[in-house]
PDB file of N, CA, C and O in Angstrom:
ATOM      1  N   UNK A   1       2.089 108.390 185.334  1.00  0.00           N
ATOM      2  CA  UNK A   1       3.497 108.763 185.360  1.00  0.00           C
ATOM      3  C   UNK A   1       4.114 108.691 183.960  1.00  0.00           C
ATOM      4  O   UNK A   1       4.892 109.608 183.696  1.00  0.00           O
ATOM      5  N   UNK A   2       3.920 107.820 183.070  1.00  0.00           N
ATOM      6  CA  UNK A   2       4.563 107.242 181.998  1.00  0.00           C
ATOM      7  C   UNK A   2       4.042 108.797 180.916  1.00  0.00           C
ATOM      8  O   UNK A   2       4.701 109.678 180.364  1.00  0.00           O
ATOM      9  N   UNK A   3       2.473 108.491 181.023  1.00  0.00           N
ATOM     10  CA  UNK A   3       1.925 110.166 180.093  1.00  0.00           C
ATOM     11  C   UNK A   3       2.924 111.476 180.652  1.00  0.00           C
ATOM     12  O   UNK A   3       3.592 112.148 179.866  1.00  0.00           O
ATOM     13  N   UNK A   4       2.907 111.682 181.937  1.00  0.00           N
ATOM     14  CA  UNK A   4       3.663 113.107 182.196  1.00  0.00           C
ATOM     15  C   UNK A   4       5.294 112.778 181.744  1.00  0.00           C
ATOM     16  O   UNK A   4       6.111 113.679 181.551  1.00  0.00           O
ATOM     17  N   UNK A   5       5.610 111.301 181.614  1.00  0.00           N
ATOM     18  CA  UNK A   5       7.263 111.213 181.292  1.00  0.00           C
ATOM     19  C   UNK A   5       6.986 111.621 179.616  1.00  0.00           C
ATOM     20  O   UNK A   5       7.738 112.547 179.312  1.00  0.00           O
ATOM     21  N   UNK A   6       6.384 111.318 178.814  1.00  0.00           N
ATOM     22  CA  UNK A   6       6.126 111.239 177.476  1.00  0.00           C
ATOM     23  C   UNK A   6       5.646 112.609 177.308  1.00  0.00           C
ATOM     24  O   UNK A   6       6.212 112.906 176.256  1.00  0.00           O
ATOM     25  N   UNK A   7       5.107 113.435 177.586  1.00  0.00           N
ATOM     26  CA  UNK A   7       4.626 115.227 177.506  1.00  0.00           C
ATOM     27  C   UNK A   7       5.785 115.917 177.863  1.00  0.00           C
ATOM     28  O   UNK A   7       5.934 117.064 177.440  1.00  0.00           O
ATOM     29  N   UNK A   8       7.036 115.148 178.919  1.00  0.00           N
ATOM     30  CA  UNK A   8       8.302 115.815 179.414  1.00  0.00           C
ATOM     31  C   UNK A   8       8.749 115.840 178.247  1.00  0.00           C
ATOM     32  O   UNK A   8       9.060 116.892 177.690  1.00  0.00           O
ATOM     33  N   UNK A   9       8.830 114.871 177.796  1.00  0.00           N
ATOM     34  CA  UNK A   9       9.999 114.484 176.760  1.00  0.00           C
ATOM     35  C   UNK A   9       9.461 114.900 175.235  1.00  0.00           C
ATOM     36  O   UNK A   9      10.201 115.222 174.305  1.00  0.00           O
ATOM     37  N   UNK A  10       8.294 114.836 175.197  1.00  0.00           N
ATOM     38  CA  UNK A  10       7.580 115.984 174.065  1.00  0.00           C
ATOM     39  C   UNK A  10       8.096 117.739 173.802  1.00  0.00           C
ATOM     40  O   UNK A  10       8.581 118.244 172.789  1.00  0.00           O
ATOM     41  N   UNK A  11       7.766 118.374 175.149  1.00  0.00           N
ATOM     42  CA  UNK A  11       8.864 119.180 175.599  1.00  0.00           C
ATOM     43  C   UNK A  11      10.163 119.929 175.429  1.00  0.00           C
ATOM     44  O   UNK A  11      10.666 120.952 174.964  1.00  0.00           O
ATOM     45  N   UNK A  12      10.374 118.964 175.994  1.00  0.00           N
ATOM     46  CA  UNK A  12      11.994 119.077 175.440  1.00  0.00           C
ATOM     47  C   UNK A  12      12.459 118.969 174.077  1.00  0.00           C
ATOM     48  O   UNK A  12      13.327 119.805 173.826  1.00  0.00           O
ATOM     49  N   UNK A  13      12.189 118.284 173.213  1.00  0.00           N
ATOM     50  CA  UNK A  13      11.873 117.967 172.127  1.00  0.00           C
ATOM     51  C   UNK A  13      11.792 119.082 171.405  1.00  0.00           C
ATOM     52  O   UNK A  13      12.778 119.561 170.846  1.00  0.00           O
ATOM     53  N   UNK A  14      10.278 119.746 171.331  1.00  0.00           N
ATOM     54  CA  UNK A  14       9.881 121.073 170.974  1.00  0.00           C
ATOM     55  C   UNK A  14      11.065 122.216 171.145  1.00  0.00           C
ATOM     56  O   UNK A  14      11.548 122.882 170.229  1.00  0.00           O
ATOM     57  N   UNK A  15      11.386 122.270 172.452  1.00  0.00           N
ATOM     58  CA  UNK A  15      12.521 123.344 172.948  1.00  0.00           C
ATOM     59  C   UNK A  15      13.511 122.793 172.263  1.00  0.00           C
ATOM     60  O   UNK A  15      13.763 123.686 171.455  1.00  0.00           O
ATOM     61  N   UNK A  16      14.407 121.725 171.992  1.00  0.00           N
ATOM     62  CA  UNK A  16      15.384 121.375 170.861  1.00  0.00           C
ATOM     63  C   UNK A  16      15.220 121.835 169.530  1.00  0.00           C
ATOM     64  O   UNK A  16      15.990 122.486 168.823  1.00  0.00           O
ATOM     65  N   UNK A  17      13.937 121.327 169.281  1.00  0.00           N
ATOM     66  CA  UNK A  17      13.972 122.327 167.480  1.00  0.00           C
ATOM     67  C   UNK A  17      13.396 123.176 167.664  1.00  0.00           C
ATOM     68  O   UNK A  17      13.162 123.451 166.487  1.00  0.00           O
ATOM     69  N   UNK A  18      12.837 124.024 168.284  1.00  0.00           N
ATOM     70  CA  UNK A  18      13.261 125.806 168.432  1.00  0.00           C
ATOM     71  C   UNK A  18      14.582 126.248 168.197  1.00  0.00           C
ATOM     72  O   UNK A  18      14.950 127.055 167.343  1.00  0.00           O
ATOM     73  N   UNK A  19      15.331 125.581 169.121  1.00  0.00           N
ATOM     74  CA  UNK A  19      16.591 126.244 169.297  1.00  0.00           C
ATOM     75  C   UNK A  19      17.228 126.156 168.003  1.00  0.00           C
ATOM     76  O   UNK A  19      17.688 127.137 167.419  1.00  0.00           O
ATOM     77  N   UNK A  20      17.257 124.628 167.431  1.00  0.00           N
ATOM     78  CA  UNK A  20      17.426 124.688 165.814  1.00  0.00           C
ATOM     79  C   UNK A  20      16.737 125.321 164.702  1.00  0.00           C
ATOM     80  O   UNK A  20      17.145 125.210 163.546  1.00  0.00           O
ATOM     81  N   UNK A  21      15.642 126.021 165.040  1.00  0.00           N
ATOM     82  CA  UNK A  21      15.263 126.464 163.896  1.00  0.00           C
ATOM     83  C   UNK A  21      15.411 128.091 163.854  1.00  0.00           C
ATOM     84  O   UNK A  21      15.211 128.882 162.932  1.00  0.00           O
ATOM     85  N   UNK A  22      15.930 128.334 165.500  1.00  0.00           N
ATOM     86  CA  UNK A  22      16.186 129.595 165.734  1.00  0.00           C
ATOM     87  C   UNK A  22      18.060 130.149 165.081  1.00  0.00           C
ATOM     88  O   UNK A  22      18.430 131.223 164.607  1.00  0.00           O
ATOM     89  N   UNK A  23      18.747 129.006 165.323  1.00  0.00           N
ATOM     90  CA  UNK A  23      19.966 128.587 164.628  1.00  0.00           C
ATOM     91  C   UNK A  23      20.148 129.039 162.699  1.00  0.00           C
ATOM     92  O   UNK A  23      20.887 129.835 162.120  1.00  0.00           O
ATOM     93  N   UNK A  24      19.198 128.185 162.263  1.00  0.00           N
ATOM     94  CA  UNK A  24      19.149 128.205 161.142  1.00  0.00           C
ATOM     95  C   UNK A  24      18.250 129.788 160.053  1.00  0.00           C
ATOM     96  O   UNK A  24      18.319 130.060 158.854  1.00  0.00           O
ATOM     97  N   UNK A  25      17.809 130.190 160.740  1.00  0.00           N
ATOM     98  CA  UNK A  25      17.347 131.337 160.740  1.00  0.00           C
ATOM     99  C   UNK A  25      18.218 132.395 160.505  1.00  0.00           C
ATOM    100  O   UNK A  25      18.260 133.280 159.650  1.00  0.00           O
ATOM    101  N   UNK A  26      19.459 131.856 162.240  1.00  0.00           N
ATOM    102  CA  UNK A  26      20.048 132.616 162.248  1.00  0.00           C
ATOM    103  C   UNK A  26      21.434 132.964 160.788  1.00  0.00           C
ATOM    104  O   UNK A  26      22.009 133.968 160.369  1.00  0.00           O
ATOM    105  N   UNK A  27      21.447 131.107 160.367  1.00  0.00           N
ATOM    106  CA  UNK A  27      22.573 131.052 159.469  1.00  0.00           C
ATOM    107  C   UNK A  27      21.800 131.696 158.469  1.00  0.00           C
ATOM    108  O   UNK A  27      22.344 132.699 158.006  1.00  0.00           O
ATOM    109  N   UNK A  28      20.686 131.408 158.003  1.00  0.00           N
ATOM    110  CA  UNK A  28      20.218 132.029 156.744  1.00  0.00           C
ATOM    111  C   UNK A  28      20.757 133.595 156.679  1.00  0.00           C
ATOM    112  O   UNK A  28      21.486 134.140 155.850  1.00  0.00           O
ATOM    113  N   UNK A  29      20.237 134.011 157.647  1.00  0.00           N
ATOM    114  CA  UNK A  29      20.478 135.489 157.614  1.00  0.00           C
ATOM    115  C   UNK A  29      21.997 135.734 157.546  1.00  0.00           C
ATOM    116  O   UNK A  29      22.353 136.471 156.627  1.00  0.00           O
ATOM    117  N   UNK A  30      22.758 135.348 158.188  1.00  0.00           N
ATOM    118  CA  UNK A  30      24.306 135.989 158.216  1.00  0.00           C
ATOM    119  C   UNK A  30      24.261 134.960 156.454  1.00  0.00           C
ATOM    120  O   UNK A  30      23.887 135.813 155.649  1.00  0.00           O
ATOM    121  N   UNK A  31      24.427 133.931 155.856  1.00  0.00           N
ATOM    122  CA  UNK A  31      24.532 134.012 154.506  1.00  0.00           C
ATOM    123  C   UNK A  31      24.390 134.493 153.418  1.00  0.00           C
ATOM    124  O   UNK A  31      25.036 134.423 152.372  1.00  0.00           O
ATOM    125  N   UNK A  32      23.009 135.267 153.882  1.00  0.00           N
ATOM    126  CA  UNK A  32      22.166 136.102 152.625  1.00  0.00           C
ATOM    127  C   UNK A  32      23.010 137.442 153.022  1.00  0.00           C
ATOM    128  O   UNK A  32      22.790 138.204 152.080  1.00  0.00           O
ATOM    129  N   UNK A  33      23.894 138.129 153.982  1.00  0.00           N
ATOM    130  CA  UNK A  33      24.422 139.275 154.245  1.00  0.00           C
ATOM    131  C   UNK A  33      26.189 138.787 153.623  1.00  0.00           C
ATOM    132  O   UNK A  33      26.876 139.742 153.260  1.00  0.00           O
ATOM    133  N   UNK A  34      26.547 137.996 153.569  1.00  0.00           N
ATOM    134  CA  UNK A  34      27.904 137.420 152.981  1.00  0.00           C
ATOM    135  C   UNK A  34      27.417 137.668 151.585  1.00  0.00           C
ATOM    136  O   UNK A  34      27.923 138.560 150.903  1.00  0.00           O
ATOM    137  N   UNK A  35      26.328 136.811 151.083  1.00  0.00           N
ATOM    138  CA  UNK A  35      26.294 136.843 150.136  1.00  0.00           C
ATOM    139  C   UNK A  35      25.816 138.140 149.318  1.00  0.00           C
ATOM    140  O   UNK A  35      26.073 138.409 148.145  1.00  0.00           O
ATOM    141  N   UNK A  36      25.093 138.833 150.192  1.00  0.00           N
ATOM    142  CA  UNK A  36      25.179 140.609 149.553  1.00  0.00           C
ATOM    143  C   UNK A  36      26.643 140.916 149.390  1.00  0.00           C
ATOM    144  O   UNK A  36      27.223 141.346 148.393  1.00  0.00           O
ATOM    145  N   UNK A  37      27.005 140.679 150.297  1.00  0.00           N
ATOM    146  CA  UNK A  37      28.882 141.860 150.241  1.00  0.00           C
ATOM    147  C   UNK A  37      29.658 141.037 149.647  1.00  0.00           C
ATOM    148  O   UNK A  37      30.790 141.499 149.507  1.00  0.00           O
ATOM    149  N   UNK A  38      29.467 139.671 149.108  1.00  0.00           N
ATOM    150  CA  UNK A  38      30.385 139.199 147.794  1.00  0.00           C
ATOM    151  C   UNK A  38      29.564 139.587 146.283  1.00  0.00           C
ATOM    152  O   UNK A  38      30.025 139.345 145.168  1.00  0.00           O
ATOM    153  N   UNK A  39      28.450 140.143 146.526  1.00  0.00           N
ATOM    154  CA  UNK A  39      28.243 140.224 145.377  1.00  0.00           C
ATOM    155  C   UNK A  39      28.965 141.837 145.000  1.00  0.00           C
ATOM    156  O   UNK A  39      29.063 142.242 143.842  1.00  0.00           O
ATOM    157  N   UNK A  40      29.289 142.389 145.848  1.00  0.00           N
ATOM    158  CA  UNK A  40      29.373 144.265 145.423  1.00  0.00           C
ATOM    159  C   UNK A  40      30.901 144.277 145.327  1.00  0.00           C
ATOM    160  O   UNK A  40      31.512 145.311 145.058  1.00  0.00           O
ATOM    161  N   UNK A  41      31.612 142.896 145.591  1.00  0.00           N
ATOM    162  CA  UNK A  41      33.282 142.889 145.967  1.00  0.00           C
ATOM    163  C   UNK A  41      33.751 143.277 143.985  1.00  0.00           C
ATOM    164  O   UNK A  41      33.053 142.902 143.043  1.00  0.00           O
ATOM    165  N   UNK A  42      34.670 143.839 143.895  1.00  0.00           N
ATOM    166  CA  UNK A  42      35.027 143.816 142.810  1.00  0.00           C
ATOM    167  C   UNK A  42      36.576 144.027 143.029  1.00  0.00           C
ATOM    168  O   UNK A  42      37.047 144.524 144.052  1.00  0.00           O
ATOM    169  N   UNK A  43      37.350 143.568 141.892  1.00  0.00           N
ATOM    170  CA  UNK A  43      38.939 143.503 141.912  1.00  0.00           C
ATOM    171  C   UNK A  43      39.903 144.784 142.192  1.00  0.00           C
ATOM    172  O   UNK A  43      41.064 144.913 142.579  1.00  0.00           O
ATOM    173  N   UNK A  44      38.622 145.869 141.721  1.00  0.00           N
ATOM    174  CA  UNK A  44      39.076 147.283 142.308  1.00  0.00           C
ATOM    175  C   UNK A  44      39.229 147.330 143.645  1.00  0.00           C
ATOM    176  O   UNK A  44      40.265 147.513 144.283  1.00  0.00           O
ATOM    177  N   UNK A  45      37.629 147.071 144.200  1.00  0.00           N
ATOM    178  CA  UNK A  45      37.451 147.039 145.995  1.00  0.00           C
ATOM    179  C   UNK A  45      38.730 146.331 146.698  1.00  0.00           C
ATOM    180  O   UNK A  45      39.314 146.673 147.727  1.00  0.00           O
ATOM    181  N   UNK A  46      39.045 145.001 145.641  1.00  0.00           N
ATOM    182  CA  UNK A  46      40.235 144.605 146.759  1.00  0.00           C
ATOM    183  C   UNK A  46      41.529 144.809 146.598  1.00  0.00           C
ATOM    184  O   UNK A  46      42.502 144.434 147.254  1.00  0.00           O
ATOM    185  N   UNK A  47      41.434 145.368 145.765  1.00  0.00           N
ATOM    186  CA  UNK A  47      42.947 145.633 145.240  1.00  0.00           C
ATOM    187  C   UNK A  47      43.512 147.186 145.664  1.00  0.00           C
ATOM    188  O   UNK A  47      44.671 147.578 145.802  1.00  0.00           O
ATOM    189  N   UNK A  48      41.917 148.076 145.848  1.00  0.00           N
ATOM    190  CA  UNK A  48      42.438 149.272 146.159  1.00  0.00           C
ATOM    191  C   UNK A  48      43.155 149.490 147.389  1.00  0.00           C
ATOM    192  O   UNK A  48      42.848 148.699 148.281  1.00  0.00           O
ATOM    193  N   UNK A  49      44.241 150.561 147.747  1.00  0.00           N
ATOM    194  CA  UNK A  49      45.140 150.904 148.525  1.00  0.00           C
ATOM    195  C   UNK A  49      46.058 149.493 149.262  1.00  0.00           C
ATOM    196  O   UNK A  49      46.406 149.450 150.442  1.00  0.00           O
ATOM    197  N   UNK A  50      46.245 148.715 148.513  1.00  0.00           N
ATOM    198  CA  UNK A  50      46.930 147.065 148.816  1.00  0.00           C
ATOM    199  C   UNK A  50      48.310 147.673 147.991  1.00  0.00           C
ATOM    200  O   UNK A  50      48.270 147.886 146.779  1.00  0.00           O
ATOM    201  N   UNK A  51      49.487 147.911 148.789  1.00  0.00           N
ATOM    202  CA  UNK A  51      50.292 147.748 148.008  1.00  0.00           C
ATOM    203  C   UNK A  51      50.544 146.704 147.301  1.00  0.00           C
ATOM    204  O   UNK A  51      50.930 146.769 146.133  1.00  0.00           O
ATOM    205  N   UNK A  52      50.293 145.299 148.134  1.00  0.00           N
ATOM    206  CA  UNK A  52      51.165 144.296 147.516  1.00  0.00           C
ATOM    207  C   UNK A  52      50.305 144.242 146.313  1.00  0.00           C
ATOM    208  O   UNK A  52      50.994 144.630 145.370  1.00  0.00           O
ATOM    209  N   UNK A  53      49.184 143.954 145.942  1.00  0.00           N
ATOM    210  CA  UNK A  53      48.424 143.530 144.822  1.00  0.00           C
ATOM    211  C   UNK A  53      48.493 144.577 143.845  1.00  0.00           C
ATOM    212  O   UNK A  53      48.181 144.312 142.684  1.00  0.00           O
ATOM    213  N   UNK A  54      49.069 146.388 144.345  1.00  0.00           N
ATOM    214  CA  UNK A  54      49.306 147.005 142.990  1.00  0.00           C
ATOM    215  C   UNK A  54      50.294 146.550 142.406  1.00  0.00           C
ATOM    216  O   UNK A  54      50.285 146.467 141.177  1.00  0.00           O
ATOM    217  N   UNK A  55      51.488 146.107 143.229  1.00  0.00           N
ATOM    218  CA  UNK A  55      52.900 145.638 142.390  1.00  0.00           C
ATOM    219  C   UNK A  55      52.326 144.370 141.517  1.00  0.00           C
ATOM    220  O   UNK A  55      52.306 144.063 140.325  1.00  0.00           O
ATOM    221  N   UNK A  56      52.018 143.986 142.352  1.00  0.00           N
ATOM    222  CA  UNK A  56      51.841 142.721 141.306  1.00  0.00           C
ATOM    223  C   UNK A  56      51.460 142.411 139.942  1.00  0.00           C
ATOM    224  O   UNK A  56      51.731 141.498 139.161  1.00  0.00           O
ATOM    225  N   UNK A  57      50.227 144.222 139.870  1.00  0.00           N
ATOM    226  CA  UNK A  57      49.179 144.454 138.657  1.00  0.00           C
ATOM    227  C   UNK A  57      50.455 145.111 137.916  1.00  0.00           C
ATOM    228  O   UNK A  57      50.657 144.948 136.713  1.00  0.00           O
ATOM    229  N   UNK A  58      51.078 145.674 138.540  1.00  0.00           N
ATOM    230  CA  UNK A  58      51.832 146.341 137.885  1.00  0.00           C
ATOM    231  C   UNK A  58      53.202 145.577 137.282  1.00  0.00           C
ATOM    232  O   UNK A  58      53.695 146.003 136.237  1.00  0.00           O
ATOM    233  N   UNK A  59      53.592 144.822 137.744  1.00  0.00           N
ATOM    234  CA  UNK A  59      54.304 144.038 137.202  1.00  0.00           C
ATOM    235  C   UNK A  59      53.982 142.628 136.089  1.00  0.00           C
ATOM    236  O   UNK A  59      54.791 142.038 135.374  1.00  0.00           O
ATOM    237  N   UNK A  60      52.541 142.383 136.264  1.00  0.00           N
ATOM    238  CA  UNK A  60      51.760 141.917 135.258  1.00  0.00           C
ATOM    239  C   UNK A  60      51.403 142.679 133.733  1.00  0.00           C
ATOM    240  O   UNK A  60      51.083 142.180 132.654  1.00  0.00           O
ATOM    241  N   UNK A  61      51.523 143.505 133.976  1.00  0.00           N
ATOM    242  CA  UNK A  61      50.817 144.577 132.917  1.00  0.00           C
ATOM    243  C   UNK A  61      52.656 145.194 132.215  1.00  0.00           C
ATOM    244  O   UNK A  61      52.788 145.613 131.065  1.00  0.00           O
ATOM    245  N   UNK A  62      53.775 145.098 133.177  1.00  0.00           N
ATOM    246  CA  UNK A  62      54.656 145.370 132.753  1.00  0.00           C
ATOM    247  C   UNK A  62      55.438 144.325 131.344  1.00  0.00           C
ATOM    248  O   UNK A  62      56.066 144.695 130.352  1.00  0.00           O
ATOM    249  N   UNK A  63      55.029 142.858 131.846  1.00  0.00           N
ATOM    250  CA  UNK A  63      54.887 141.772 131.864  1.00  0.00           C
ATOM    251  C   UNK A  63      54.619 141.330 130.220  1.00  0.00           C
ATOM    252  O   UNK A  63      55.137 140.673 129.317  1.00  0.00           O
ATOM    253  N   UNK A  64      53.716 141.977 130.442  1.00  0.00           N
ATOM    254  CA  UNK A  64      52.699 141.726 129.097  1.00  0.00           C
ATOM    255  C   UNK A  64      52.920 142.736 128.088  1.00  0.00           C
ATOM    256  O   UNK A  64      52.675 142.357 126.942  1.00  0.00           O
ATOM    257  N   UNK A  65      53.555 144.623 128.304  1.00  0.00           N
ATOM    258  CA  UNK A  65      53.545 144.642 127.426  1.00  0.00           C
ATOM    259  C   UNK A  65      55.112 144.739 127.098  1.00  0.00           C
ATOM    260  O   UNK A  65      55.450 145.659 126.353  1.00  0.00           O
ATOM    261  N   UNK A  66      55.832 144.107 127.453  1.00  0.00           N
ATOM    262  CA  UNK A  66      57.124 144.126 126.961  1.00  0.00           C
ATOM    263  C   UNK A  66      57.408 143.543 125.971  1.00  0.00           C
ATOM    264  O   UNK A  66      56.790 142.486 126.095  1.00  0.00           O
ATOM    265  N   UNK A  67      58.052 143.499 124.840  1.00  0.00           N
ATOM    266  CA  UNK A  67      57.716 142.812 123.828  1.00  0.00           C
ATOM    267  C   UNK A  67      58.800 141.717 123.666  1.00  0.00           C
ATOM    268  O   UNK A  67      59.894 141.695 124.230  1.00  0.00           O
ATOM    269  N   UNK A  68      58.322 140.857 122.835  1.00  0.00           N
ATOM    270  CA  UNK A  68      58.269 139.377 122.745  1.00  0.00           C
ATOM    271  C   UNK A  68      59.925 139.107 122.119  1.00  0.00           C
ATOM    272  O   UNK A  68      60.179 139.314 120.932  1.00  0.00           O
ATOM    273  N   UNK A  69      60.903 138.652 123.040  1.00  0.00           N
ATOM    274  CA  UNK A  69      62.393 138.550 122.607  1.00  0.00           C
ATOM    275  C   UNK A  69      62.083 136.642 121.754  1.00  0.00           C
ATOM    276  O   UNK A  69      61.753 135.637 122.383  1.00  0.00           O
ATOM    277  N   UNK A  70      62.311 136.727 120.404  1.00  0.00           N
ATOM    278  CA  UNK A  70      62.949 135.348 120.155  1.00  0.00           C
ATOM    279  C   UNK A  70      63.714 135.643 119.404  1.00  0.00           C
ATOM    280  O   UNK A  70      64.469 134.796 118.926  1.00  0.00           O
TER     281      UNK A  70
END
């Protein structure tokens, strides 16, 4: 009885880190796909058709070249 309780529980065991290694697999993969599409992101990509972030460029750049009152 004690061997078939100890092969149960072997078991189960096994089926626990499957499931974790099926998990981690899974994170690898969705990370390595984040980490593709942050690498291709650029300030254009996010900035394009954003109103709010053109004003902002645009009022930065207005910003800067206005010239210097002292």
């Amino acid at each position: 009885r004690k061997f078939n309780e100890a092969i149960d529980g072997i078991d189960k065991t096994i089926g626990q880190l499957q499931k974790i290694k099926e998990a981690l697999i899974s994170s690898d993969r969705n990370l390595r796909l984040a980490n593709d599409k942050a690498q291709g992101l650029t300030i254009r990509k996010l900035t394009l058709k954003n109103p709010t972030m053109k004003a902002a460029f645009e009022a930065a750049r207005e910003e800067n070249e206005a010239p210097a009152d002292e």
